[in-house]
N, C-alpha and C positions, 0 to 999 in steps of 0.2 A: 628618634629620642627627643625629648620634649629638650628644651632650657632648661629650663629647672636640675632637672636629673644631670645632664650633661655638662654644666658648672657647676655641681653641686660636688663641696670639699668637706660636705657632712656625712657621707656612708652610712658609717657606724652608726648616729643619731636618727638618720631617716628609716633603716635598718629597725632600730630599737622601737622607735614608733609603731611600724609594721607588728612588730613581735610581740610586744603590750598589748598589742586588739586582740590578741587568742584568747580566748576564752576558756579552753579544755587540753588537758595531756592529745586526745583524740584530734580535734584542730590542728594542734601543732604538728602531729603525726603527716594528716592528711597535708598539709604543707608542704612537709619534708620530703613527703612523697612524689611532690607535684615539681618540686622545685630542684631538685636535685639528682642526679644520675645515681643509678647504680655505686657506684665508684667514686662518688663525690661522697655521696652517705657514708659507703665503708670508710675512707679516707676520716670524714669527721669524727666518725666512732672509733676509730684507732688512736687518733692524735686524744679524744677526752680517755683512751684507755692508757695511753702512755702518758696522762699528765697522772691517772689515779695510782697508778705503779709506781711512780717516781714519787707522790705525796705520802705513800707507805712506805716508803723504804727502798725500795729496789734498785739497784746497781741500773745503771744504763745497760750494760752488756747481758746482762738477766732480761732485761725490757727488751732487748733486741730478739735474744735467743727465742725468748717465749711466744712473743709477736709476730717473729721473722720479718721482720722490718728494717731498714738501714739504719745503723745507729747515728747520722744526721738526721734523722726521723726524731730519734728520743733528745738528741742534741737539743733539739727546735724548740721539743716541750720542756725542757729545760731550760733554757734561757728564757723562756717566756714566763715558765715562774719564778724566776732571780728578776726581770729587768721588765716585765708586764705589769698592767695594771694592778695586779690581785685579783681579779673574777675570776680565775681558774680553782685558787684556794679557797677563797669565799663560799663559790657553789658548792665544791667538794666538801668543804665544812655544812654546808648548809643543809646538804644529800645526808650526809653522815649521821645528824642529828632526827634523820624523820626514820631514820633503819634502826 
């Protein structure tokens, strides 16, 4: 692991760098693909599914049942949209408006 990477206390920023160079839905895909497990993917697709259930309305224990997921699972996306940044409502607002 280079220096850079392995001092490096910008993640998130170096991360977003990366993700700005895509060019296409299909790129991004192919990314997702290459970068991530089976199980990592589901994982991510769960937690944006328990943020958009909990942005309409839905009880946590609803989120749970539906998803069959441990309700510290919908906990997590819940506090993350009280005490996170906003980019979770943001996008979701943002998805909402091209549907």
């Amino acid at each position: 692991m280079s220096k850079g990477v392995k001092d490096s206390k910008n993640y998130a920023g170096k991360l977003a760098e990366l993700l700005t160079a895509i060019e296409s839905p299909k790129e991004l895909e192919e990314l997702i693909t290459d970068w991530f497990t089976p199980a990592e993917r589901k994982d991510l697709y769960e937690r944006w599914c328990i943020v958009d259930m909990l942005l309409r309305g839905n009880s946590q224990r609803d989120i749970r049942d539906q998803l069959q997921v441990s309700i510290s699972k919908v906990t997590r996306g819940s506090r993350e949209l009280q005490f996170g940044t906003g980019a979770f409502r943001r996008l979701w607002e943002k998805l909402g408006k091209k549907q």
